[in-house]
KOLDRENGU-454829 format. One record per residue (C-alpha): residue in three letters; y, z, x. Coordinates in nm, 3 decimals. Each point is the difference from the previous one (the first is absolute). Example, Ala and Ser with C-alpha at 12.3 -4.5 7.8 and 13.67 -1.06 7.14 Angstrom:
<rs>
R code      yy      zz      xx
R  ALA  -0.450   0.780   1.230
R  SER   0.344  -0.066   0.137
</rs>
This chain:
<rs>
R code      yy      zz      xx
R  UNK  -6.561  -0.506  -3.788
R  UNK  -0.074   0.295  -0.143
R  UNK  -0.204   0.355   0.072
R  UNK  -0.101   0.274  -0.188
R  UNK  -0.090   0.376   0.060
R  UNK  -0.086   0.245  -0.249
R  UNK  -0.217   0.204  -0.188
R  UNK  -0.303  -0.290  -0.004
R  UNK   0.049  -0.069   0.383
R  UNK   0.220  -0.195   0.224
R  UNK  -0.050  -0.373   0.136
R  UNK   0.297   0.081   0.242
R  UNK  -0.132  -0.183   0.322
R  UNK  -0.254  -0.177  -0.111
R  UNK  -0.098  -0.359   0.007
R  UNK  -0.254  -0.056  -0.232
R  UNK   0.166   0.033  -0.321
R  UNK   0.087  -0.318  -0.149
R  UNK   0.337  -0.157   0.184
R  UNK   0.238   0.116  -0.327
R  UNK   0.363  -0.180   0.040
R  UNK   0.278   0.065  -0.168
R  UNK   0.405  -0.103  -0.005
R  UNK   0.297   0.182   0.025
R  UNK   0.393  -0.061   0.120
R  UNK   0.278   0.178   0.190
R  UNK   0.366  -0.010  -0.035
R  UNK   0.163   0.155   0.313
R  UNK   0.376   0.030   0.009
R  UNK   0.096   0.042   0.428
R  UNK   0.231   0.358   0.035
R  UNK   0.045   0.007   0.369
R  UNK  -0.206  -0.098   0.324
R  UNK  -0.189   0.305  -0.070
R  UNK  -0.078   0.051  -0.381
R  UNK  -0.058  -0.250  -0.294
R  UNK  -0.045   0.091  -0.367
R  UNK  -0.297  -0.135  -0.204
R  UNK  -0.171  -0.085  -0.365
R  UNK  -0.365  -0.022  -0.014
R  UNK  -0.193  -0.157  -0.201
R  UNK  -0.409  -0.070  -0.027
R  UNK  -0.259  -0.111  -0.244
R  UNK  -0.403  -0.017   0.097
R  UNK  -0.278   0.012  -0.274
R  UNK  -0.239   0.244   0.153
R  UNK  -0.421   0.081  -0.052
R  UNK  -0.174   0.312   0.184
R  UNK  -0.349   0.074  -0.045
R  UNK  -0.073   0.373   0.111
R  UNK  -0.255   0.067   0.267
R  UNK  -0.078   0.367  -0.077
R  UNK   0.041  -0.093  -0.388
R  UNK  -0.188  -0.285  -0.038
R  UNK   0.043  -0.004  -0.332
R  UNK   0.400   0.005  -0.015
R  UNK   0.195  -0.323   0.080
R  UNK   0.324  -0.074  -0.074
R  UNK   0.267  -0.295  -0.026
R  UNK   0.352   0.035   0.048
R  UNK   0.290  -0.213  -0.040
R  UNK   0.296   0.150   0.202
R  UNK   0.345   0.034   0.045
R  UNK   0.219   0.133   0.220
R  UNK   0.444  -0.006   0.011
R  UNK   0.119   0.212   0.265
R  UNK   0.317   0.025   0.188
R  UNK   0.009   0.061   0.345
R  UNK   0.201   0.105   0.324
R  UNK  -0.082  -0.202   0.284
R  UNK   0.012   0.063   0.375
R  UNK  -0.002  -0.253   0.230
R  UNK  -0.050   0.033   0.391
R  UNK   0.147  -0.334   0.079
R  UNK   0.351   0.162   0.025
R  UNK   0.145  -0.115   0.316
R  UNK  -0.064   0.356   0.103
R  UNK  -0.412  -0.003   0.010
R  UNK  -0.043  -0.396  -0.024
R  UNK   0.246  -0.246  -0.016
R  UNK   0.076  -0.144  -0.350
R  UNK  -0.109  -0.305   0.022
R  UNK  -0.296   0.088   0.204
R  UNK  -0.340  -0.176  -0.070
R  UNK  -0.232   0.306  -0.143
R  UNK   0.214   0.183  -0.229
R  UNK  -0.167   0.320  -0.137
R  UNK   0.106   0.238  -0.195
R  UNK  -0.054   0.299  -0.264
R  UNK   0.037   0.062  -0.328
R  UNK   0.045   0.302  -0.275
R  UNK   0.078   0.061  -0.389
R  UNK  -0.148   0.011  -0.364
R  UNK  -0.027  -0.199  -0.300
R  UNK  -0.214  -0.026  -0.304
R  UNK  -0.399  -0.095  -0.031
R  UNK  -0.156  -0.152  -0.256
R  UNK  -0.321  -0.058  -0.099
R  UNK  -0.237  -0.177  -0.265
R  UNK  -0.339   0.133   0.060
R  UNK  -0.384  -0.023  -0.147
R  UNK  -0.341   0.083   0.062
R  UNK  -0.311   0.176  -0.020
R  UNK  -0.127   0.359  -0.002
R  UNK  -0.234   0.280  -0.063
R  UNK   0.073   0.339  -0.111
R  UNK  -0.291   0.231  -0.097
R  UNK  -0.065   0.284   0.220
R  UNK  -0.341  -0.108   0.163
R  UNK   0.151  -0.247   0.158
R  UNK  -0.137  -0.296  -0.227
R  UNK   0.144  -0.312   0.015
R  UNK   0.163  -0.031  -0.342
R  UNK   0.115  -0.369  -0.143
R  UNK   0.366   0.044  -0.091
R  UNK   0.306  -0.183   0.118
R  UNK   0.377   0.104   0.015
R  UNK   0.298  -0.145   0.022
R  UNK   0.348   0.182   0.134
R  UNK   0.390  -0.097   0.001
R  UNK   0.149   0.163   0.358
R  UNK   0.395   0.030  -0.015
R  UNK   0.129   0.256   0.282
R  UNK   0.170   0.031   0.293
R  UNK  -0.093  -0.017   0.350
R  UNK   0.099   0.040   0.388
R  UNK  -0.081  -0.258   0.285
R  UNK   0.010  -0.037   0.357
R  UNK  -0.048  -0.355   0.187
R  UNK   0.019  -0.107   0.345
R  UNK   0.061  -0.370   0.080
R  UNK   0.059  -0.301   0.240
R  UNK   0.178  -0.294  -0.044
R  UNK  -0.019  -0.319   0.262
R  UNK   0.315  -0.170   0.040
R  UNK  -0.019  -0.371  -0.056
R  UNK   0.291  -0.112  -0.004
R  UNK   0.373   0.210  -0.080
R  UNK  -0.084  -0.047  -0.394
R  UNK  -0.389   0.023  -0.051
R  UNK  -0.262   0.222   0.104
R  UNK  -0.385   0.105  -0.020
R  UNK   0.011   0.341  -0.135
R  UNK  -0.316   0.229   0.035
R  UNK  -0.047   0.344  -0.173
R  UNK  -0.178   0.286  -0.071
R  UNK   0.073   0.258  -0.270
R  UNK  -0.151   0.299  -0.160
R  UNK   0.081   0.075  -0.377
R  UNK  -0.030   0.362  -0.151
R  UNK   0.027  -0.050  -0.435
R  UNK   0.045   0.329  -0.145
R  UNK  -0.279  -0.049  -0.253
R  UNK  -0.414   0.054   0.032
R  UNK  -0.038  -0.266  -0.308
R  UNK  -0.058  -0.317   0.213
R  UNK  -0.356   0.077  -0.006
R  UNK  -0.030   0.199  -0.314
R  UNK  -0.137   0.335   0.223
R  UNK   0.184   0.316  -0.023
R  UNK  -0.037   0.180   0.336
R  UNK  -0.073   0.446  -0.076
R  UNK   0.206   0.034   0.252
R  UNK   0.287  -0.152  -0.214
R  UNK   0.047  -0.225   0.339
R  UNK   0.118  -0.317  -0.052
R  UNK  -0.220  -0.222   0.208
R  UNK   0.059  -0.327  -0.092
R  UNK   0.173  -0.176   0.290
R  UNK   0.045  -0.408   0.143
R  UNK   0.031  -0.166   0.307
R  UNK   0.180  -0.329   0.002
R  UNK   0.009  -0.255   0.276
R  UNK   0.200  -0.304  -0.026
R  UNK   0.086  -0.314   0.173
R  UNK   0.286  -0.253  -0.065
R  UNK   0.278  -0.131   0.055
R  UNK   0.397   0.092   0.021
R  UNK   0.284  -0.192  -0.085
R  UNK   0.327   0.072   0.063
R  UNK   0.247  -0.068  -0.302
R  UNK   0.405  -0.046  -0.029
R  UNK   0.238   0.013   0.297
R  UNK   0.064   0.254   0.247
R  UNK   0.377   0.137  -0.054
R  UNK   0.177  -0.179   0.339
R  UNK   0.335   0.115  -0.054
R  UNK   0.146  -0.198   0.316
R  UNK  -0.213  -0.310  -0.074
R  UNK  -0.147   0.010   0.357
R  UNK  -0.327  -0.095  -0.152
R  UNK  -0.123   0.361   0.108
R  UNK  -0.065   0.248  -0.339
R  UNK   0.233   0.283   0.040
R  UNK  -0.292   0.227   0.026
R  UNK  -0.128  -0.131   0.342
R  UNK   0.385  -0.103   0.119
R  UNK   0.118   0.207   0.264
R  UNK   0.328  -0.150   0.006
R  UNK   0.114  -0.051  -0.342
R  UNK   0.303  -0.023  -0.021
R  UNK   0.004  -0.361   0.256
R  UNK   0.262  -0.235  -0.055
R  UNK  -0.083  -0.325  -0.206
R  UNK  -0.150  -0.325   0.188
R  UNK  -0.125   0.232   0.341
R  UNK  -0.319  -0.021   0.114
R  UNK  -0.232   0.268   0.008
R  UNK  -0.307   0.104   0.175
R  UNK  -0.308   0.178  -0.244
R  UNK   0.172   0.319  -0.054
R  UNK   0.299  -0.158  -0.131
R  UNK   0.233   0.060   0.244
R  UNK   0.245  -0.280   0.174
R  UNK  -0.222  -0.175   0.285
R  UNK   0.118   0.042   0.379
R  UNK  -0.190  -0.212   0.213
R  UNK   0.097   0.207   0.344
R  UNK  -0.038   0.357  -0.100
R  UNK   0.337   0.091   0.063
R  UNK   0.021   0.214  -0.317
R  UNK   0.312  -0.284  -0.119
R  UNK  -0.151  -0.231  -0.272
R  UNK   0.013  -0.370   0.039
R  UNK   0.270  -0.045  -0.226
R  UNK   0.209   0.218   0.149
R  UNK  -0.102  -0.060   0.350
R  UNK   0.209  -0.266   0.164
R  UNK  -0.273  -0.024   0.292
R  UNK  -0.351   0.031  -0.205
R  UNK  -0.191  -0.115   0.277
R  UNK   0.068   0.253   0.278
R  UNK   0.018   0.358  -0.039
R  UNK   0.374   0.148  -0.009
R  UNK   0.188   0.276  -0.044
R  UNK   0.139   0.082  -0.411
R  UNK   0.339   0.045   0.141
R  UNK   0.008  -0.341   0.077
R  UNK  -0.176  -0.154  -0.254
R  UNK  -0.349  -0.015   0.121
R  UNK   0.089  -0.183   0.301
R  UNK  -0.085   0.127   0.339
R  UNK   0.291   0.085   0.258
R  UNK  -0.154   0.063   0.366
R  UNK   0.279   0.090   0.199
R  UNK   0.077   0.290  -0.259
R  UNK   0.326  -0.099  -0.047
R  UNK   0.033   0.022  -0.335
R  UNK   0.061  -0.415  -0.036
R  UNK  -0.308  -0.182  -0.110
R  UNK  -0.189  -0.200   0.245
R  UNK   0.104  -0.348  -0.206
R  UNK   0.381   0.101   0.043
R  UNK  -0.036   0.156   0.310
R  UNK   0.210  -0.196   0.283
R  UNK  -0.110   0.235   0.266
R  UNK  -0.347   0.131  -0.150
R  UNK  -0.065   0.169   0.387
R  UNK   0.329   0.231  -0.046
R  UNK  -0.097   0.340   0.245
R  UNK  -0.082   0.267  -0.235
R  UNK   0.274   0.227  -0.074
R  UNK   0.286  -0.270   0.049
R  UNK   0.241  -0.030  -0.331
R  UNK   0.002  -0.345  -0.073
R  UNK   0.224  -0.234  -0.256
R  UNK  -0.118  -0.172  -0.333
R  UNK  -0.200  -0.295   0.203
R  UNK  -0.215   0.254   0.206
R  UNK   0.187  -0.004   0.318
R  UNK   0.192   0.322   0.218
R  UNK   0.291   0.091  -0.136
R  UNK   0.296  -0.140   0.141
R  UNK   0.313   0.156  -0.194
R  UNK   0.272  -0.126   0.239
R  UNK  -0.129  -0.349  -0.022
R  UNK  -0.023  -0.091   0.377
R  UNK  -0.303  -0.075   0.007
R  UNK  -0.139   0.236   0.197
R  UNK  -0.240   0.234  -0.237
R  UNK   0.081   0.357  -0.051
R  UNK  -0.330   0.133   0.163
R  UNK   0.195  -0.151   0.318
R  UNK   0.351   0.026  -0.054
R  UNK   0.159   0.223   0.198
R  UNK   0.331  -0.071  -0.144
R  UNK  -0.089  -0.020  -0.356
R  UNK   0.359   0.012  -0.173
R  UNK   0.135  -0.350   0.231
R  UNK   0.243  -0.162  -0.244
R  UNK  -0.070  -0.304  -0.147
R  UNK  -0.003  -0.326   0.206
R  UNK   0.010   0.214   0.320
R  UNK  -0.174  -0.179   0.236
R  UNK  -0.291   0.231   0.150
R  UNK  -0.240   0.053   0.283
R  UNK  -0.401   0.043   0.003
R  UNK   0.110   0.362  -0.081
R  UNK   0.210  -0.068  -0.301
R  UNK   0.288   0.098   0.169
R  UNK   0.325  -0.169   0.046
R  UNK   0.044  -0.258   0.302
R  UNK   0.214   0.110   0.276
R  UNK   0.013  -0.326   0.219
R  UNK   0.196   0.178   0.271
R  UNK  -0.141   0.361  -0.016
R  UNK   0.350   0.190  -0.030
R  UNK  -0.160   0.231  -0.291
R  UNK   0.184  -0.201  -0.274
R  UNK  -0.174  -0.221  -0.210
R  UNK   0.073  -0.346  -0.011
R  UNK   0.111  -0.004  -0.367
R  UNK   0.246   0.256   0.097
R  UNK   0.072  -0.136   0.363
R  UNK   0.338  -0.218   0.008
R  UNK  -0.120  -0.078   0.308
R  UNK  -0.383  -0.056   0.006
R  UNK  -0.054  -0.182   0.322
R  UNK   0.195   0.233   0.224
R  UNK  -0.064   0.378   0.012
R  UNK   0.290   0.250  -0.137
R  UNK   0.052   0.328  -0.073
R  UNK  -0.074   0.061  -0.403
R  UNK   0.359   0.135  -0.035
R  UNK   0.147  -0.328   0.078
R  UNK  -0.273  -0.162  -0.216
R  UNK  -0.224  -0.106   0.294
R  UNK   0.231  -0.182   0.132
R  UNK   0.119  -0.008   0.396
R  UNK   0.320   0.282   0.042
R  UNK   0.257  -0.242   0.206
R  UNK   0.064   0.163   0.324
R  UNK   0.284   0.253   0.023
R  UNK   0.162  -0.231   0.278
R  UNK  -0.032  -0.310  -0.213
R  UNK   0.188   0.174  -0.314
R  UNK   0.276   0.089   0.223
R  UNK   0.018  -0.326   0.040
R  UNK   0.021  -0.128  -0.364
R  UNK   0.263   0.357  -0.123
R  UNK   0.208  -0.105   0.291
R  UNK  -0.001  -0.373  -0.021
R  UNK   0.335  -0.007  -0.214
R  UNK   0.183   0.129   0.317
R  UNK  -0.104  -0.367   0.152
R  UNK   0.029  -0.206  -0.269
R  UNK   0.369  -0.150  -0.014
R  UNK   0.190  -0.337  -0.163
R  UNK   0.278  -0.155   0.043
R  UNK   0.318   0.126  -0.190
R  UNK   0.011  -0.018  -0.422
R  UNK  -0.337  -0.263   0.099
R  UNK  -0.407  -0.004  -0.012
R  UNK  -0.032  -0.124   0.338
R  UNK  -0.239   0.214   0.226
R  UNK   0.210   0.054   0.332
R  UNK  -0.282  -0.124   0.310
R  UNK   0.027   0.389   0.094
R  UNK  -0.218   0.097  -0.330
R  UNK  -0.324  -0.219   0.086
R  UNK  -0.159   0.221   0.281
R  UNK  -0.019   0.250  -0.272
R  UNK  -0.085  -0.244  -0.246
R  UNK  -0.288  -0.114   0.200
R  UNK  -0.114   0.329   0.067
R  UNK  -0.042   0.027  -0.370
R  UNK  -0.189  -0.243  -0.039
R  UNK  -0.244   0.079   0.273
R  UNK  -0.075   0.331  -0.216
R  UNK  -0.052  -0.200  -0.313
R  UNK  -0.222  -0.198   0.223
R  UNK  -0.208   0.327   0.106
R  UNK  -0.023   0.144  -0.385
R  UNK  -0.095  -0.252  -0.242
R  UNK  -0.032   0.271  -0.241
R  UNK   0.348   0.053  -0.019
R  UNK   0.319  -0.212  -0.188
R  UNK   0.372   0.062   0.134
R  UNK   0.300   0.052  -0.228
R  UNK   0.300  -0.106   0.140
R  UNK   0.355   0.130  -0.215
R  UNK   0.313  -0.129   0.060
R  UNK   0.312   0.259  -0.074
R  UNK   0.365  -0.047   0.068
R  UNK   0.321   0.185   0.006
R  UNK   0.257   0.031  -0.313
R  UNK   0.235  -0.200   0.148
R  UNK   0.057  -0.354  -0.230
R  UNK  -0.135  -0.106  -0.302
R  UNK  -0.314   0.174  -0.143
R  UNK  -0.194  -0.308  -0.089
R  UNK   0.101  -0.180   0.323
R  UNK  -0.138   0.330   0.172
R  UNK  -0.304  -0.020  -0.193
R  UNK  -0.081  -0.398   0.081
R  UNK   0.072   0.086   0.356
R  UNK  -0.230   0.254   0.022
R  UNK  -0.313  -0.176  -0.155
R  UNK   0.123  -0.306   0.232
R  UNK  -0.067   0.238   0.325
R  UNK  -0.271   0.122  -0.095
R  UNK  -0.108  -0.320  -0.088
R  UNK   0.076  -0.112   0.354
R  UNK  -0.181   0.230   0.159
R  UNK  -0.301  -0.071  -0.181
R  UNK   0.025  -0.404   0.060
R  UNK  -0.022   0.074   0.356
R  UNK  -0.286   0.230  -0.044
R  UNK  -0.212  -0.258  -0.187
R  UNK   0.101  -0.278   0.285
R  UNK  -0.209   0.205   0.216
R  UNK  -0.295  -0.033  -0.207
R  UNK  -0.014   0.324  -0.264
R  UNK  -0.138  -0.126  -0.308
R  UNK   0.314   0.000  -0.294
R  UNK  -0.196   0.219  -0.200
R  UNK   0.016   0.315   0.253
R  UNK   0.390  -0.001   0.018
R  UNK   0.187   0.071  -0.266
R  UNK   0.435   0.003  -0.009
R  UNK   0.206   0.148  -0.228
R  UNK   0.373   0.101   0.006
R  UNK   0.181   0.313  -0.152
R  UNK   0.349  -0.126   0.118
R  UNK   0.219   0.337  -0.007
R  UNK  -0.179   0.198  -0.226
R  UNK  -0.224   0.186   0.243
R  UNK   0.276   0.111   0.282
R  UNK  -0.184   0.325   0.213
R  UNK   0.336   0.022   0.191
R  UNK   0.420   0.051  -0.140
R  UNK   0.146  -0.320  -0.047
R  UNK   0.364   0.146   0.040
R  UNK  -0.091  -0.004   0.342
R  UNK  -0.033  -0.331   0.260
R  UNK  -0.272   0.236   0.124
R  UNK  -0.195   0.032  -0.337
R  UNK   0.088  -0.336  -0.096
R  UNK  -0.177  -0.156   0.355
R  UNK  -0.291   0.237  -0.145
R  UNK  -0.051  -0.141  -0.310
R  UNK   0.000  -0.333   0.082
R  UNK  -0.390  -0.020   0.112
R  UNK  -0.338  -0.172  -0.070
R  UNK  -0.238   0.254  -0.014
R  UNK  -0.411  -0.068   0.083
R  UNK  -0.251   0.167  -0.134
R  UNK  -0.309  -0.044  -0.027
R  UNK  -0.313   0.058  -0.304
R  UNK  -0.369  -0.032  -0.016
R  UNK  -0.023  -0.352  -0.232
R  UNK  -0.053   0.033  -0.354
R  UNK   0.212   0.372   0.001
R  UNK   0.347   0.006  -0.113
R  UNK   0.313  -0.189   0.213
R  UNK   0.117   0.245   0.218
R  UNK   0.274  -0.072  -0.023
R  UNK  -0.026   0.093  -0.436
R  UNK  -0.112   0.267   0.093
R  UNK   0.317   0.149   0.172
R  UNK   0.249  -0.189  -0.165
R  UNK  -0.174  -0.076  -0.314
R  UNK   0.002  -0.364  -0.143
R  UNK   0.229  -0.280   0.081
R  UNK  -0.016  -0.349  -0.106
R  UNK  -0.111  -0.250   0.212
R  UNK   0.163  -0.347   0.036
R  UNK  -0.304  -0.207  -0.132
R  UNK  -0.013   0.304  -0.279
R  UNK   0.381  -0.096  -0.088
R  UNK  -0.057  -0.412  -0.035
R  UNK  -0.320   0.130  -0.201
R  UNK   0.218   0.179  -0.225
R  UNK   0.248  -0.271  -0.029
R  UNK   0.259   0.199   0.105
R  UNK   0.290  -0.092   0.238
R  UNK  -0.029   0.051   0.370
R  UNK   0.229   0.253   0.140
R  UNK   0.267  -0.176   0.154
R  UNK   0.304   0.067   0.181
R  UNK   0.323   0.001  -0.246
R  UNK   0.337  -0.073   0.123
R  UNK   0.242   0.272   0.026
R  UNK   0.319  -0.018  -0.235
R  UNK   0.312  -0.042   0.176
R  UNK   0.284   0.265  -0.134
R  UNK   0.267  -0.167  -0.168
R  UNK   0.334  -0.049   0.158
R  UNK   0.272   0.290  -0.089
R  UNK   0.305  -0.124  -0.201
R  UNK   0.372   0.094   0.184
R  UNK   0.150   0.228  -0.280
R  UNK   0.266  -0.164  -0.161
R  UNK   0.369   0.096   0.136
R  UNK   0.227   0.191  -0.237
R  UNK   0.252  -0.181  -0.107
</rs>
């Protein structure tokens, strides 16, 4: 609809002038969420009759092409976009034109005159609209405007102001409707145009919520598809899934989700327990027990008999000893005398293995002290003078020992805590040039050693083969050999 001010009057405002209607389109290209760009165009056939000229009237068929700037206050910063009133503002120029006839007077009293005219309008112009569209659904809308037109011409109505003023000016007012043409650019295919996607660059197939971005259902700030927990709020760290102990192991995984704060814990969400004893490191007061120790509540070591040595260390873990002797009971000073001295009661009968009757008082004492500590094994080593055959020597001394021990194990010491061995004459600690030496050397010596050390006897004479190791071996028994007889001395022959 259109309006006209000018040199014969205005009708701007009012009602009674015939209802005049005319048509008109817009093309509006979208720039951002604040400005579009738009082409104009409008067409009315128009009639005025002056009030203060009763004599002039006019008709007008008009056109106007403009281009304009447009402002919109939906954007997201005044009104949301997609808000339901929409208004918005609207500046620029563009070209009038106008067919236009009529009737005049011209003499100088004033006297109506019978003439008509008829003008051809081409010029420019400026215009200025305000408008508001009604959303109706994301693609059409009622749009509603308001826009004052300023030609640069006074011929629409064939009067040229004095004042060389150009007067002639319309209103338009419009209704209709808006359509929204082609496709919004969605560059991730979210189904949200790039212009209104806040998250643009989301990852094919996600969902997303109206601004475009990946949904998250719990607020977390990690997006569904990345959240393995999208139903309670978590941490990022973790994937979006919540961890309440603070431990750094999600609640899901968590085998010990009430873990004290503070406490280091392992990959399942429980203390720490770097020695493996099962007692965690927030507790462990002996944090560095090697593996397979056996522990107390305090992670450390068991000490069954509370000598300060740990049982895996203790040779002896049921019976208290000092650490230097490996926890393990020190034999009494009396009762070693004993044992060092025993070869000085232990006798056979001559070039034989048979115990005399005189050696088993000491022999029983022996075994009395084995009785007392378990802990402990006895060597027993058999030795012997030069005198004979070496081999025979050597059989005879394993065959002492040997005796010694049989009688020991008839008194109930388990086989395994004796052990005999014989060095024969290799080991003399006396001169066996001498009866005195000689009586010296032959000897069983005891000694004994904490079971499961080295033979003590090994240890001072270094090894010697057992019997049993011998028939192991497959090699021969020492046995006695029989001494060569000289052969007989020839007379010397006579001289004949």
């Amino acid at each position: 609809m259109l309006q006209y001010q000018g040199d014969l009057g205005s009708d701007w405002g009012r009602t009674n002038f015939p209802l005049q209607v005319g048509v008109g389109a817009h093309i509006t290209r979208y720039l951002s969420p604040t400005f579009d760009v738009a082409l104009l165009g409008n067409y009315q056939s128009y009639r005025f009759v002056s009030d203060n000229r009763p004599f002039y009237s006019f008709t007008a068929k008009t056109g106007m092409f403009d281009l304009g700037l447009k402002l919109k206050l939906n954007n997201g910063k005044i009104l949301k976009e997609d808000f339901f009133l929409q208004p918005y503002l609207m500046g620029g120029g563009g070209f009038f034109v106008a067919n236009s006839t009529g009737n005049y007077t011209t003499n100088a009293a004033n006297q109506p005159v019978n003439g008509t005219f008829f003008n051809q309008v081409r010029k420019l112009e400026v215009f200025g609209l305000a408008g508001m569209k009604f959303r109706l659904s994301p693609s059409v809308a009622l749009d509603i405007t308001a826009s004052q037109h300023y030609p640069f011409t006074e011929g629409t109505d064939n009067i040229n102001n004095p004042n060389k003023k150009l007067h002639d000016r319309f209103l338009v007012y419009s209704a209709g409707l808006t359509v929204a043409l082609g496709k919004a650019k969605d560059a991730d295919g979210d189904g949200i145009a790039d212009r209104k996607d806040k998250c643009p660059d989301t990852p094919a197939g996600v969902k997303v919520d109206a601004n475009g971005c990946p949904l998250d259902t719990d607020g977390d700030g990690v997006a569904d598809y990345q959240d393995k927990c999208p139903d309670v709020k978590g941490l990022a760290a973790l994937q979006g899934c919540p961890d309440a102990d603070g431990d750094g192991v999600a609640d899901a995984d968590d085998k010990c989700p009430n873990t004290p704060a503070g406490v280091r814990v392992d990959a399942s969400g429980c203390p720490l327990d770097a020695d493996g004893d099962g007692v965690s490191d927030d507790k462990d007061k002996c944090p560095n027990t090697p593996a397979g120790v056996k522990v107390d509540a305090n992670g450390c070591p068991l000490d069954r008999d509370g000598d300060g040595v740990p049982d895996f260390q203790d040779r002896c873990p049921d019976r208290a000893g000092p650490a230097s002797n490996k926890g393990c009971p020190e034999i009494k000073a009396e009762q070693k005398k004993i044992l060092n001295e025993a070869t000085k009661y232990i006798n056979f009968d001559f070039d034989k293995a048979t115990l005399k009757p005189s050696s088993y008082p000491r022999l029983q004492q022996m075994v009395a002290i084995l009785n007392e500590y378990p802990d402990y094994s006895l060597s027993i080593a058999g030795h012997t003078d030069s005198k004979g055959d070496d081999n025979y020597n050597l059989k005879l001394s394993y065959d002492r020992a040997a005796s010694a021990r049989a009688y020991m194990l008839s008194k109930g010491i388990p086989a395994e805590r004796i052990e005999s061995r014989g060095y024969g004459e290799t080991k003399p600690i006396a001169d066996n040039k001498t009866a005195a030496g000689q009586a010296l050397n032959r000897r069983v010596d005891f000694d004994p050693f904490l079971t499961g050390e080295t033979n003590a006897a090994e240890t001072k004479y270094g090894p010697a083969p057992t019997i049993s190791e011998l028939k192991a071996a497959g090699k021969p028994v020492p046995t006695r050999k029989p001494v060569k007889k000289a052969p007989a001395r020839k007379a010397p022959a006579k001289r004949k």
